[in-house]
C-alpha positions in Angstrom: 116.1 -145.8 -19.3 114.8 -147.5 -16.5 111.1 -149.1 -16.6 109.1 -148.7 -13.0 106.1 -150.0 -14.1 106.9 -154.4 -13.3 103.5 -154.8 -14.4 103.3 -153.9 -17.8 107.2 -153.9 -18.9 105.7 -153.2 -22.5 105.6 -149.3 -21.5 107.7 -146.3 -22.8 110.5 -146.1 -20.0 110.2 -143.0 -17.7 113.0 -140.3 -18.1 114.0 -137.6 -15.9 112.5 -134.7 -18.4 108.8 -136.6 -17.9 109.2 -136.3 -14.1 110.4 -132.9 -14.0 107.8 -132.1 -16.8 104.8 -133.6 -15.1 105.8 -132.8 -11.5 106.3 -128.8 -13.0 102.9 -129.2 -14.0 101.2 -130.2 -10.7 103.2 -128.0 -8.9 101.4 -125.1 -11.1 98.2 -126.2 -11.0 98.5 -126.6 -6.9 100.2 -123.1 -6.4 99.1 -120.5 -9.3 95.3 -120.5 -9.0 95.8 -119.8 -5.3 98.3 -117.5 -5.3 96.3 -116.2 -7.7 92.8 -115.3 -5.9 95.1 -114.2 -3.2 96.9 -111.6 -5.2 94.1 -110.4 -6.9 91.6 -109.9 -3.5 94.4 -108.1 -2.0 95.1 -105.9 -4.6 91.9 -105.1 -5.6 90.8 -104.6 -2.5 93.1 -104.5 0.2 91.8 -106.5 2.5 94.8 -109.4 3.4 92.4 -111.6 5.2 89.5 -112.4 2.9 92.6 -112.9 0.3 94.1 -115.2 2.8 91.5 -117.6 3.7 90.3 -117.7 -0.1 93.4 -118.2 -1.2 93.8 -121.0 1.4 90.5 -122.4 0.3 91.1 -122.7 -3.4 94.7 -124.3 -1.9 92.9 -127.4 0.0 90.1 -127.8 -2.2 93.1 -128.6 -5.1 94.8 -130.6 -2.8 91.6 -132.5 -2.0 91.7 -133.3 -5.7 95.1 -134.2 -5.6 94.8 -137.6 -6.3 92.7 -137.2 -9.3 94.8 -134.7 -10.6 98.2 -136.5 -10.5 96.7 -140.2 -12.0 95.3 -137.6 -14.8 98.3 -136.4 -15.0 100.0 -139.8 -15.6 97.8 -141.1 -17.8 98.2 -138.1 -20.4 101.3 -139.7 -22.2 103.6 -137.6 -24.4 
């Protein structure tokens, strides 16, 4: 496969299952918890716009971490 990385050519070549793998993962971990507070404040209660904006919190306060999240993510090698 091909090697990205010019720095360190000594790595484990990146393949198209690892980007679909990893990117699959972040896109969870961005979306599900949420979507999840937002479903479960509407449903619970009924009220759309608390579940809205605290669903829209949790949202940017993962995507603050963002960052963090994806190097994390690279660095945990299969």
């Amino acid at each position: 496969m091909i090697n990205l990385d010019k720095r360190n050519p000594n790595n484990p070549p990146v393949t198209f299952s690892k980007i679909i793998w990893k990117s699959s993962i972040l896109a969870m971990i961005f979306a599900l918890p949420a979507l999840g507070i937002f479903l479960g404040i509407y449903y619970s209660t009924g009220n759309l716009l608390v579940g809205a904006v605290l669903g829209f919190g949790v949202h940017f306060v993962t995507l603050v971490f963002s960052g963090r999240i994806s190097k994390w993510l690279v660095k945990f090698q299969e």
